[in-house]
PyMOL Python script that loads the backbone (N, CA, C, O; Angstrom):
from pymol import cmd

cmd.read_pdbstr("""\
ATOM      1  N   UNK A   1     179.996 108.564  84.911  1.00  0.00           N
ATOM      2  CA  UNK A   1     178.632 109.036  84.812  1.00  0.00           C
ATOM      3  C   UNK A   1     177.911 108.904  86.152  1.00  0.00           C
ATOM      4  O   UNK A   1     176.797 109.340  86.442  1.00  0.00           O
ATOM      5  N   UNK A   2     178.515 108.418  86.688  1.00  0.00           N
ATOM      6  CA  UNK A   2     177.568 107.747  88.389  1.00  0.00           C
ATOM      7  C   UNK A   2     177.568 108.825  88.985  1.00  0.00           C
ATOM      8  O   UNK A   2     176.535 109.383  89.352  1.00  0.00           O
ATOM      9  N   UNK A   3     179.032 109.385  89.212  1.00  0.00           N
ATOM     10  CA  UNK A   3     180.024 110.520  90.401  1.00  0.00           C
ATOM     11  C   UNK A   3     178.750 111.794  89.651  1.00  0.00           C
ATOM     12  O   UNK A   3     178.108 112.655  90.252  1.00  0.00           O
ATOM     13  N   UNK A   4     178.754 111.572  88.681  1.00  0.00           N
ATOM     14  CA  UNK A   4     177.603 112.906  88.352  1.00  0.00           C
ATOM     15  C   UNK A   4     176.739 112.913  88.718  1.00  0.00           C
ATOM     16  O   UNK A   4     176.448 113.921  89.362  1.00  0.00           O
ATOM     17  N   UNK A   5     175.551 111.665  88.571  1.00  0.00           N
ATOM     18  CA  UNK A   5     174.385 111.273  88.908  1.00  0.00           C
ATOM     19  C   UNK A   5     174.729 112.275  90.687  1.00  0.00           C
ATOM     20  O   UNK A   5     174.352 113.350  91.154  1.00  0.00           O
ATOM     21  N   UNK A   6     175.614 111.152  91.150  1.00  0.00           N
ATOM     22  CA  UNK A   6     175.864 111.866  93.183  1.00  0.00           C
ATOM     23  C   UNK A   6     175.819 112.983  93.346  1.00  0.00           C
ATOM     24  O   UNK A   6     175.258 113.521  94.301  1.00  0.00           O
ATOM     25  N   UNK A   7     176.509 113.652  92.283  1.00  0.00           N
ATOM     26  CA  UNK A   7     176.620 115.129  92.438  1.00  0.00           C
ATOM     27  C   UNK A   7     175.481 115.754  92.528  1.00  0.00           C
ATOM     28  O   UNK A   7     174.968 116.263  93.525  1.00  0.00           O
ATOM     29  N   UNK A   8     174.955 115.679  91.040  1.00  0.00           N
ATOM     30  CA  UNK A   8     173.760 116.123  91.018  1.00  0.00           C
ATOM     31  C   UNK A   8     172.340 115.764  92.539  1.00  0.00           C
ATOM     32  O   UNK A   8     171.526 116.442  93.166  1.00  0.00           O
ATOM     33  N   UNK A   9     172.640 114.789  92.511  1.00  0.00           N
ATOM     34  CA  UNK A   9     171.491 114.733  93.769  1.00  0.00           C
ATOM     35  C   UNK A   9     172.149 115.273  95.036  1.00  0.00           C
ATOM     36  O   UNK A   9     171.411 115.586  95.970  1.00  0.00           O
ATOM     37  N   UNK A  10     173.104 115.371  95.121  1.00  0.00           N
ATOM     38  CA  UNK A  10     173.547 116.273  96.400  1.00  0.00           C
ATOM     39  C   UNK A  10     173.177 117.383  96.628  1.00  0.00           C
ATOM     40  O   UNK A  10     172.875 117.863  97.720  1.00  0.00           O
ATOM     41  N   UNK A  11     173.175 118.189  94.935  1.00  0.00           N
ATOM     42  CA  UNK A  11     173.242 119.434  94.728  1.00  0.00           C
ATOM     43  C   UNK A  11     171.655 119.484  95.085  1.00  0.00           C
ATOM     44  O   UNK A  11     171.208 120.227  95.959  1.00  0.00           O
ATOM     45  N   UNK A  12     171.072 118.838  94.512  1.00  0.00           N
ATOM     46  CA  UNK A  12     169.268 118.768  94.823  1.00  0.00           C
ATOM     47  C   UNK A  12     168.867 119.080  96.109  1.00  0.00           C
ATOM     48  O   UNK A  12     168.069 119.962  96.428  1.00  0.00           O
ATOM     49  N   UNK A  13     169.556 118.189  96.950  1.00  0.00           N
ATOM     50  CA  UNK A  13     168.934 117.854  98.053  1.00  0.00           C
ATOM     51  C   UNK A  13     169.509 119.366  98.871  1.00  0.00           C
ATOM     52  O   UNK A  13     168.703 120.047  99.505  1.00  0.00           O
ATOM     53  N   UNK A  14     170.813 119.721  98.770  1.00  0.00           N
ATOM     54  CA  UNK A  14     171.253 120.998  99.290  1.00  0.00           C
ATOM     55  C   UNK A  14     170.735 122.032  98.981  1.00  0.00           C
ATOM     56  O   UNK A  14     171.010 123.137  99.449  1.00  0.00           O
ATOM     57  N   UNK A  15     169.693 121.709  97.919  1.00  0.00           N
ATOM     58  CA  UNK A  15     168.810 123.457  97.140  1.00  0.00           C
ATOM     59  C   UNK A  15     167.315 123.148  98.432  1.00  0.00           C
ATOM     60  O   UNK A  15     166.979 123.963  99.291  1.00  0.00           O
ATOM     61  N   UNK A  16     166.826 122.115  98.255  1.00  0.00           N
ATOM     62  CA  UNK A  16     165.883 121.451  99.197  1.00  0.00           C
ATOM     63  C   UNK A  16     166.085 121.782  99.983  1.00  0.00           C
ATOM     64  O   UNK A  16     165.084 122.321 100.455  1.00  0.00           O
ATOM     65  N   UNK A  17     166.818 121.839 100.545  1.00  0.00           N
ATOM     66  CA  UNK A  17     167.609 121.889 102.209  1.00  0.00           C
ATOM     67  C   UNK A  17     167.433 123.273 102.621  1.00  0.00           C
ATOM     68  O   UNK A  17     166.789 123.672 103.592  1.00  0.00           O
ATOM     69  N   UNK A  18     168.207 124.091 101.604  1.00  0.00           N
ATOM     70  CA  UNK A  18     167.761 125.277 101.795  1.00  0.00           C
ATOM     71  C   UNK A  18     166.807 125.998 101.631  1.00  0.00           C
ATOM     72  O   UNK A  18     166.804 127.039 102.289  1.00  0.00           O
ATOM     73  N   UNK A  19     165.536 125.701 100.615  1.00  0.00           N
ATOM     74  CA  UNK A  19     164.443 125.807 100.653  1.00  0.00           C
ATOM     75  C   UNK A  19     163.591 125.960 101.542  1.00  0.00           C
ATOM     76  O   UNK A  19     162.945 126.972 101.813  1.00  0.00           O
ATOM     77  N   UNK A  20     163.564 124.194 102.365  1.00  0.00           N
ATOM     78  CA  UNK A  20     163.181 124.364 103.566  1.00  0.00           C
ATOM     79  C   UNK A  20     163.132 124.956 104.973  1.00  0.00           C
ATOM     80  O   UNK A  20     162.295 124.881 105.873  1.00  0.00           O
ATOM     81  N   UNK A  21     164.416 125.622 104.848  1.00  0.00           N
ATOM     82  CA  UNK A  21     164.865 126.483 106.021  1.00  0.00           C
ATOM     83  C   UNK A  21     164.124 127.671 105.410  1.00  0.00           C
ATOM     84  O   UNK A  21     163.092 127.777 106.072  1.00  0.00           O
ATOM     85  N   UNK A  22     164.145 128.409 104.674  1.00  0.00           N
ATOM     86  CA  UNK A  22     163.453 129.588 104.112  1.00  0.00           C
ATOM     87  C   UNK A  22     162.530 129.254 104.372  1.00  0.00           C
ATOM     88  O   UNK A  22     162.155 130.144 105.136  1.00  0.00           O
ATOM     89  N   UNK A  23     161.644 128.447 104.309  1.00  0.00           N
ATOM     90  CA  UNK A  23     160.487 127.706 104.812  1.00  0.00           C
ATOM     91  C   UNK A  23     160.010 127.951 105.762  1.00  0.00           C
ATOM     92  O   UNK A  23     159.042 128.630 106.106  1.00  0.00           O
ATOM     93  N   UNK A  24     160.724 127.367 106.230  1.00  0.00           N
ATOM     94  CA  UNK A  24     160.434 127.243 108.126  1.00  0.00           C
ATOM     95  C   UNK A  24     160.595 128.752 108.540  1.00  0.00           C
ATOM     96  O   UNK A  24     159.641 129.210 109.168  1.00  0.00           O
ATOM     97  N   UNK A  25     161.615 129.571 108.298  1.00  0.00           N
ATOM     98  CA  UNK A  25     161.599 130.907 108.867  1.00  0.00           C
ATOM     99  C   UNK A  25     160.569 131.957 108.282  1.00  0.00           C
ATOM    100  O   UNK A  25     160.393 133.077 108.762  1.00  0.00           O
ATOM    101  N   UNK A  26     160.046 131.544 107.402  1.00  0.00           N
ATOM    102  CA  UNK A  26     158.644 132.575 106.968  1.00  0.00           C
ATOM    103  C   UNK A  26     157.606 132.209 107.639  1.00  0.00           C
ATOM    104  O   UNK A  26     156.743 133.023 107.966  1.00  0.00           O
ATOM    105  N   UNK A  27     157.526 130.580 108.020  1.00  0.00           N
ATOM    106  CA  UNK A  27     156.612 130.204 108.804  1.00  0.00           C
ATOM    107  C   UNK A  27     156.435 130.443 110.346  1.00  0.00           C
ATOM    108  O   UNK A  27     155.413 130.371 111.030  1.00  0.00           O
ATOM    109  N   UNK A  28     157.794 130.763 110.711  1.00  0.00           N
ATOM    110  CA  UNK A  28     157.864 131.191 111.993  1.00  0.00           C
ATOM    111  C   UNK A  28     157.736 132.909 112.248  1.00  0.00           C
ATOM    112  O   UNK A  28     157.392 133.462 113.292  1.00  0.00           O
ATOM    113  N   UNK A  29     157.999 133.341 111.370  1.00  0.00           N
ATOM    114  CA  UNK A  29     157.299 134.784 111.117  1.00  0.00           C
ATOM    115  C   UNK A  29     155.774 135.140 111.276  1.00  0.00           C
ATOM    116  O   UNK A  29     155.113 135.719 112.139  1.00  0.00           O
ATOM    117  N   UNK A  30     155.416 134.346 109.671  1.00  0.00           N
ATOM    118  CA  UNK A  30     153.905 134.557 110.176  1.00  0.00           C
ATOM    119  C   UNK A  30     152.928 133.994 111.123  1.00  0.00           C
ATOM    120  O   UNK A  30     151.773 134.362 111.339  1.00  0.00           O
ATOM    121  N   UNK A  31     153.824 132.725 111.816  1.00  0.00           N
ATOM    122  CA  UNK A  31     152.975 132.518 112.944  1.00  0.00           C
ATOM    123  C   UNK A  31     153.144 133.546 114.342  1.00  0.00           C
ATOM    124  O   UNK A  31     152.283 133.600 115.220  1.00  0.00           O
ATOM    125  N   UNK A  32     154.430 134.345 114.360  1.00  0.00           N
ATOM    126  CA  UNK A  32     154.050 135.128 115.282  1.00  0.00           C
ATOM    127  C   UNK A  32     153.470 136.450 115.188  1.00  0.00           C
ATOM    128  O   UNK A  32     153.322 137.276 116.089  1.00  0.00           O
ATOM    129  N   UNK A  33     153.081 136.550 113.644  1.00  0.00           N
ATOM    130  CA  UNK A  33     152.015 137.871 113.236  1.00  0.00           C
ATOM    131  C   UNK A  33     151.035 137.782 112.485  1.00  0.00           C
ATOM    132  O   UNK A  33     150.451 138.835 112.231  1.00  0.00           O
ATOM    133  N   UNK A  34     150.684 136.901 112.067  1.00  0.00           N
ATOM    134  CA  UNK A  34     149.204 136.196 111.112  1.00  0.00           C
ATOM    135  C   UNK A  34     148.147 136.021 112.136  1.00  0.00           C
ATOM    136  O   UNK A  34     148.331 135.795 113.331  1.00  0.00           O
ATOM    137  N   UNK A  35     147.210 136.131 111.623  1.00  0.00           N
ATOM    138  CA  UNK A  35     146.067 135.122 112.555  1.00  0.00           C
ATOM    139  C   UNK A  35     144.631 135.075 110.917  1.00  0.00           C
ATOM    140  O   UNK A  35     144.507 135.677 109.851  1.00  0.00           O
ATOM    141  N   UNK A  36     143.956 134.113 111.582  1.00  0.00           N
ATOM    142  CA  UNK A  36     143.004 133.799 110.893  1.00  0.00           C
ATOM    143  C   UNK A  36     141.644 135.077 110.363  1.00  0.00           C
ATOM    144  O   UNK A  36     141.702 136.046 111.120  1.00  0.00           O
ATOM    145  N   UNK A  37     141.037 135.160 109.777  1.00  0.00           N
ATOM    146  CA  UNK A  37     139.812 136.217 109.813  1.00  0.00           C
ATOM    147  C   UNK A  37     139.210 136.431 111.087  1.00  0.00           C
ATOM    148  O   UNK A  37     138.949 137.609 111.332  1.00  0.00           O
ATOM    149  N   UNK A  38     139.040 135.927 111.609  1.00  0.00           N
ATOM    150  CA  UNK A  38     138.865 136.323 112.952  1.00  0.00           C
ATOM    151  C   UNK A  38     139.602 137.235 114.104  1.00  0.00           C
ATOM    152  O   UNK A  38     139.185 137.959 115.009  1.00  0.00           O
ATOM    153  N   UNK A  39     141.153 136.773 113.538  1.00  0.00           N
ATOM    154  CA  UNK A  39     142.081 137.368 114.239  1.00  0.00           C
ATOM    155  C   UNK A  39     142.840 137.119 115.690  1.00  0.00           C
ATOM    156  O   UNK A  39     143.496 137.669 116.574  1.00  0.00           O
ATOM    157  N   UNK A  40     142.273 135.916 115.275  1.00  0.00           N
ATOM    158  CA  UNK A  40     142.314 134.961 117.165  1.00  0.00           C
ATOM    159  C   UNK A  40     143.525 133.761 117.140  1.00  0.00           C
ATOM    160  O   UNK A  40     144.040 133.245 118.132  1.00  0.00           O
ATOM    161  N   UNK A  41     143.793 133.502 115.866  1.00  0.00           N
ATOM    162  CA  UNK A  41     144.545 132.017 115.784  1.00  0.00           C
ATOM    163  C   UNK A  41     145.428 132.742 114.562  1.00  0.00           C
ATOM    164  O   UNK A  41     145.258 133.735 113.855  1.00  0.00           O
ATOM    165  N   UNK A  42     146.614 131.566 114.706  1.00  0.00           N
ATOM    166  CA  UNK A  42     147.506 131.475 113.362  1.00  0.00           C
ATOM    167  C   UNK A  42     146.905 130.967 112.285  1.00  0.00           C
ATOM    168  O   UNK A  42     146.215 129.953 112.394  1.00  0.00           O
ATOM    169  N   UNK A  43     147.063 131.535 111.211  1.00  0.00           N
ATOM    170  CA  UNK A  43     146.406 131.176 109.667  1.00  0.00           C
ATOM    171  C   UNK A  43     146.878 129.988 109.686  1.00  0.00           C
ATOM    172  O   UNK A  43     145.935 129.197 109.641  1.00  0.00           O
ATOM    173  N   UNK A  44     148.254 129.260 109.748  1.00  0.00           N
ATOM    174  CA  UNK A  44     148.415 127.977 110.110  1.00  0.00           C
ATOM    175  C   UNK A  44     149.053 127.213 111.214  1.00  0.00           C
ATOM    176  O   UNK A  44     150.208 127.295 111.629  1.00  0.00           O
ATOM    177  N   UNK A  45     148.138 126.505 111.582  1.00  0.00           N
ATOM    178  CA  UNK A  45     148.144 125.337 112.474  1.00  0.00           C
ATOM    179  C   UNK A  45     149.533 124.609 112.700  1.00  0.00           C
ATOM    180  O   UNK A  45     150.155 124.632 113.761  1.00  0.00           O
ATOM    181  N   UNK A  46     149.902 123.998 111.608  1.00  0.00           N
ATOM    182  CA  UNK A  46     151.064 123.312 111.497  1.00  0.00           C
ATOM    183  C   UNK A  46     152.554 124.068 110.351  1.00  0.00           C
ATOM    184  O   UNK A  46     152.266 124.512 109.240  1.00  0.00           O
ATOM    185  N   UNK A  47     153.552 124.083 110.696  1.00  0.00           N
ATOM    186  CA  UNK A  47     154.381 123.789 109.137  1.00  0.00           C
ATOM    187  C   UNK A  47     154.678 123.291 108.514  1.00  0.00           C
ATOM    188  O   UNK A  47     155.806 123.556 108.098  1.00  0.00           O
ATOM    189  N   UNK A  48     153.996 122.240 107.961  1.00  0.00           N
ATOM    190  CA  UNK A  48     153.812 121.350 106.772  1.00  0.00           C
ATOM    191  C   UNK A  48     152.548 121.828 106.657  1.00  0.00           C
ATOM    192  O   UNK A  48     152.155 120.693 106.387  1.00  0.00           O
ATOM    193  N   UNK A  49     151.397 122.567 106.608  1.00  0.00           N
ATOM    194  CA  UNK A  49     150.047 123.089 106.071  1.00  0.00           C
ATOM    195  C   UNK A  49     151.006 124.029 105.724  1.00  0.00           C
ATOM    196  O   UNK A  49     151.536 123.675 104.671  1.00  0.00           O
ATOM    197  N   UNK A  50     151.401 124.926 106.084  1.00  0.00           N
ATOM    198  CA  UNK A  50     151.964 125.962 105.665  1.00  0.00           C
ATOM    199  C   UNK A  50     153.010 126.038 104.215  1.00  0.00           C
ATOM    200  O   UNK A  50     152.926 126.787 103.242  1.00  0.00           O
ATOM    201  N   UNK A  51     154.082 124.851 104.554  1.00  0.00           N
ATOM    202  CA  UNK A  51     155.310 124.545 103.561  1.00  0.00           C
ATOM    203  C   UNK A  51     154.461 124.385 102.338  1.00  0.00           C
ATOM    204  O   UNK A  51     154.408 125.147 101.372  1.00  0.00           O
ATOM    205  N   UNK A  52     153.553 122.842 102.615  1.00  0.00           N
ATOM    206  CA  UNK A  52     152.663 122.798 101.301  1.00  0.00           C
ATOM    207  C   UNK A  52     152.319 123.129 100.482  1.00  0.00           C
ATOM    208  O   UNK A  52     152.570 122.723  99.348  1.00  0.00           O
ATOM    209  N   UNK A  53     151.089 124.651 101.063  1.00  0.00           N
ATOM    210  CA  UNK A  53     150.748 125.818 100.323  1.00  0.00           C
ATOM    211  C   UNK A  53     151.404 126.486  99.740  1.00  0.00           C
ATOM    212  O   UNK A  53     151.219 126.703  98.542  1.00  0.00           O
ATOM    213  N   UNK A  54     152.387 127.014 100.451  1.00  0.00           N
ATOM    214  CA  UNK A  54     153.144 128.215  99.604  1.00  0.00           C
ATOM    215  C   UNK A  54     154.510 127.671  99.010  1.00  0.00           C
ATOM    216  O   UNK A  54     155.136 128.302  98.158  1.00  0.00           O
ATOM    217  N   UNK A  55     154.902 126.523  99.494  1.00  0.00           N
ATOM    218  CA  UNK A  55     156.462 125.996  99.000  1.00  0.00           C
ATOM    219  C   UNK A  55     155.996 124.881  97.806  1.00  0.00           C
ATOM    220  O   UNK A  55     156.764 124.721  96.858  1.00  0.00           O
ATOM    221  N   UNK A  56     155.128 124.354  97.847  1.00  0.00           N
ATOM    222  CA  UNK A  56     154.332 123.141  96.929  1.00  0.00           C
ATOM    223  C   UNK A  56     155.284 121.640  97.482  1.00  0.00           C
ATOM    224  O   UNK A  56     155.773 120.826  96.700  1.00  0.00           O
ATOM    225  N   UNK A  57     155.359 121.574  98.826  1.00  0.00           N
ATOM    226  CA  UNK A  57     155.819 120.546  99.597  1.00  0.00           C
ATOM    227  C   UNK A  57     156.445 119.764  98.789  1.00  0.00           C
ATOM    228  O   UNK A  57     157.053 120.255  97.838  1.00  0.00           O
ATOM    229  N   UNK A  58     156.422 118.328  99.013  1.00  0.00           N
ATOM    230  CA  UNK A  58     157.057 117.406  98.092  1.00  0.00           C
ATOM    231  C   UNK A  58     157.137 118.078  96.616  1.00  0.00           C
ATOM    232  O   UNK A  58     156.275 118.748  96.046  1.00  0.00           O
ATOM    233  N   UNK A  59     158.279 117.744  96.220  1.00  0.00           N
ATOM    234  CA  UNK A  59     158.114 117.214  94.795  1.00  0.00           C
ATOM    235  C   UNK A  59     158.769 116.835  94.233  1.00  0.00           C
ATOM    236  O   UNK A  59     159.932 117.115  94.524  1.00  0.00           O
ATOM    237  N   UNK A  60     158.561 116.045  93.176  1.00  0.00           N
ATOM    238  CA  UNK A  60     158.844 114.597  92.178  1.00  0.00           C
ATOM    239  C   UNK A  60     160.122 114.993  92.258  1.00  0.00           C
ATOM    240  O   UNK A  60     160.575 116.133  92.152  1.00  0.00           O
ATOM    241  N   UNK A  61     160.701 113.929  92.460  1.00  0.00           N
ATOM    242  CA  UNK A  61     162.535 113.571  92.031  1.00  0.00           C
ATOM    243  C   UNK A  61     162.752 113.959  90.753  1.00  0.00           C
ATOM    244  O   UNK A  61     162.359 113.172  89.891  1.00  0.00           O
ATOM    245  N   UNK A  62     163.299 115.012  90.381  1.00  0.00           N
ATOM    246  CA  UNK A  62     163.646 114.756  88.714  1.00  0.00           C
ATOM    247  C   UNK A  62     165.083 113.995  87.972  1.00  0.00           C
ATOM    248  O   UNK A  62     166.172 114.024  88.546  1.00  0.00           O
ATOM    249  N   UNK A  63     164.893 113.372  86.711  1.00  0.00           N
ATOM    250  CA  UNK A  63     165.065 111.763  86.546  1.00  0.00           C
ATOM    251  C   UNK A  63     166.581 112.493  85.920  1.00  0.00           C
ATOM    252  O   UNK A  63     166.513 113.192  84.909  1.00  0.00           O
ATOM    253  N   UNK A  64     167.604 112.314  86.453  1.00  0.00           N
ATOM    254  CA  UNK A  64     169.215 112.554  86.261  1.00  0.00           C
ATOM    255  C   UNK A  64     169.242 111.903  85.286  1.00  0.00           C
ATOM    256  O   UNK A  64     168.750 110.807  85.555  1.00  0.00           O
ATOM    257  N   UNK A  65     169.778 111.997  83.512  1.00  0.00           N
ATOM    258  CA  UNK A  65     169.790 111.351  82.493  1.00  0.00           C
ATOM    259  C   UNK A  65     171.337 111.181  81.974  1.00  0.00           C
ATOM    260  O   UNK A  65     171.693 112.350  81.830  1.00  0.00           O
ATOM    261  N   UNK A  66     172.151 110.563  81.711  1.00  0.00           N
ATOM    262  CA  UNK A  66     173.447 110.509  81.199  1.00  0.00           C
ATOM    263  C   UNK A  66     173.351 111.101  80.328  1.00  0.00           C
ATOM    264  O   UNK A  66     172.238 111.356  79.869  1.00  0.00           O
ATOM    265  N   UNK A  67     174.583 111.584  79.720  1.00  0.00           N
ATOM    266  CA  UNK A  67     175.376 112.320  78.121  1.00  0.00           C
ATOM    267  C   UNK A  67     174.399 111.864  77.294  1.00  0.00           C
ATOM    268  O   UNK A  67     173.422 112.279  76.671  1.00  0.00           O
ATOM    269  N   UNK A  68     175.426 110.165  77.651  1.00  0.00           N
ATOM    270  CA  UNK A  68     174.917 109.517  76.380  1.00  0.00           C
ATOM    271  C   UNK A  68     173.500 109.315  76.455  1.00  0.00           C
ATOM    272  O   UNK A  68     172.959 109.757  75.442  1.00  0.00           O
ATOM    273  N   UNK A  69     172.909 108.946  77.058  1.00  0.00           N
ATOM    274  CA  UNK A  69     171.028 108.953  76.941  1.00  0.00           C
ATOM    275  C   UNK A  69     171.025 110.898  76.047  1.00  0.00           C
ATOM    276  O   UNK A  69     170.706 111.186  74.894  1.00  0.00           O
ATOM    277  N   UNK A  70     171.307 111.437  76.706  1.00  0.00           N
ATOM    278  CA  UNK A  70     170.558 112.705  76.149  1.00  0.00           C
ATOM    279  C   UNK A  70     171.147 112.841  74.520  1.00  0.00           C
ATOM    280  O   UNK A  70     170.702 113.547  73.615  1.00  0.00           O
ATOM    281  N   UNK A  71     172.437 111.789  74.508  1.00  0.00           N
ATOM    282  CA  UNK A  71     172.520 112.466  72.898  1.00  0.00           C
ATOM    283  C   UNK A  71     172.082 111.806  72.162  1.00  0.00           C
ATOM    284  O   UNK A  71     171.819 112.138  71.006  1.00  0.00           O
ATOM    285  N   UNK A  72     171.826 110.292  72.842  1.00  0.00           N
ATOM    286  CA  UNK A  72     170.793 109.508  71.698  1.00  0.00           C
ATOM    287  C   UNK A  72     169.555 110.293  71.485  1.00  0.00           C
ATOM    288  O   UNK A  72     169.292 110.500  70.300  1.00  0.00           O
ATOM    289  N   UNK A  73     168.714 110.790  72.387  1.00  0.00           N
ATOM    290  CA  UNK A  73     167.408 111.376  72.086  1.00  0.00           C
ATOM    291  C   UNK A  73     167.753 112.594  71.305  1.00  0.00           C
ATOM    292  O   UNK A  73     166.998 113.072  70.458  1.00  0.00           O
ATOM    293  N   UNK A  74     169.115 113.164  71.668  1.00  0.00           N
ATOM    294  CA  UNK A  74     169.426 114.523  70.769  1.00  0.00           C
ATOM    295  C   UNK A  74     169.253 114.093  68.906  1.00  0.00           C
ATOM    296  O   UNK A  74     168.781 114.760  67.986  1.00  0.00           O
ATOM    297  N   UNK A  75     169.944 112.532  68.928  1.00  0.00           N
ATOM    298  CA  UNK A  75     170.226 112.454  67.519  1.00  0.00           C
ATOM    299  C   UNK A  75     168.772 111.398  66.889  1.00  0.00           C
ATOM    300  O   UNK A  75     168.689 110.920  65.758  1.00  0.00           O
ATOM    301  N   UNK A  76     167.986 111.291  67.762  1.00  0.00           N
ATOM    302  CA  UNK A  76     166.705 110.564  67.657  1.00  0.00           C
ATOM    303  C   UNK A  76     166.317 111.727  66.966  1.00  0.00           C
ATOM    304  O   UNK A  76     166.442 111.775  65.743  1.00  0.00           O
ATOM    305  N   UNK A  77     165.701 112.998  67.837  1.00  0.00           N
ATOM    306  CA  UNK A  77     164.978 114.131  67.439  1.00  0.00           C
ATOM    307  C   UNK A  77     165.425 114.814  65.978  1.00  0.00           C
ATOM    308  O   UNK A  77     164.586 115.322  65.233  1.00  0.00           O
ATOM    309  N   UNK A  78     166.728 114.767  65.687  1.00  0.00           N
ATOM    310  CA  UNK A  78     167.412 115.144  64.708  1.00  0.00           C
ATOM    311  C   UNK A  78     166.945 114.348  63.187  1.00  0.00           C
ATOM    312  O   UNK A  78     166.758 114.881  62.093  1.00  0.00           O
ATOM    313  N   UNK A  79     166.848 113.017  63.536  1.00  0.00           N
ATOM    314  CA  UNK A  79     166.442 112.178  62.143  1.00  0.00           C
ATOM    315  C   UNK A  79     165.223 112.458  62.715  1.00  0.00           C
ATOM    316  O   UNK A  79     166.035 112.536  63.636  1.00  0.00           O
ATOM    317  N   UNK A  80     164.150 112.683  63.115  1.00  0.00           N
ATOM    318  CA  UNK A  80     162.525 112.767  63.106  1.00  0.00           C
ATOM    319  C   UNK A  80     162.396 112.178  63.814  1.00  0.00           C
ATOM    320  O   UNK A  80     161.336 112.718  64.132  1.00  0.00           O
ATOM    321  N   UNK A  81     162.517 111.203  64.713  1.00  0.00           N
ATOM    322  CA  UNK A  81     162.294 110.104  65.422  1.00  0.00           C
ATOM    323  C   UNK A  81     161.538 110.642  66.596  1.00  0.00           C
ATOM    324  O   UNK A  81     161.654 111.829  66.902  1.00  0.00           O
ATOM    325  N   UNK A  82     160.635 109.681  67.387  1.00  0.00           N
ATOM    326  CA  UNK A  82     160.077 110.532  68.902  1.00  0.00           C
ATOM    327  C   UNK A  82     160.206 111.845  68.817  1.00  0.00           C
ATOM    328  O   UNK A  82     159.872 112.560  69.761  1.00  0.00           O
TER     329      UNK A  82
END
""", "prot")
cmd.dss("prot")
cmd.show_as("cartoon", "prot")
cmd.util.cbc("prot")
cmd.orient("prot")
């Protein structure tokens, strides 16, 4: 059950990974053709203002659950339980 847990967060972090590169290359796009209402500056300053906004930057670790955890709650839900 562990070697899964690894897997799985590998696999996470490699979707992340690539995320962020998509990221970064839209950001490097529109900073060399965006500018603000004015038309004088880049709409953003930094790429992390940028990632933030449109990628929703961080987010929450989601919680890797074993078999067996999911089939107890499977057979919890089943008798009425939680």
């Amino acid at each position: 059950m562990r070697e899964f847990s690894y897997y799985a967060e590998a696999e996470r972090l490699k979707m992340e990974k690539a995320n962020r590169n998509i990221a970064l290359q839209a950001w490097l796009n529109q900073s060399a053709q965006a500018t603000n209402k004015k038309g004088t500056k880049s709409a953003y300053k930094h790429f992390q203002d940028f990632y933030d906004k449109n990628f929703g930057g961080k987010k929450k670790t989601e919680k890797v659950i074993s078999i067996a955890e999911r089939n107890y709650r499977l057979n919890q839900m089943r008798k009425g339980g939680k």
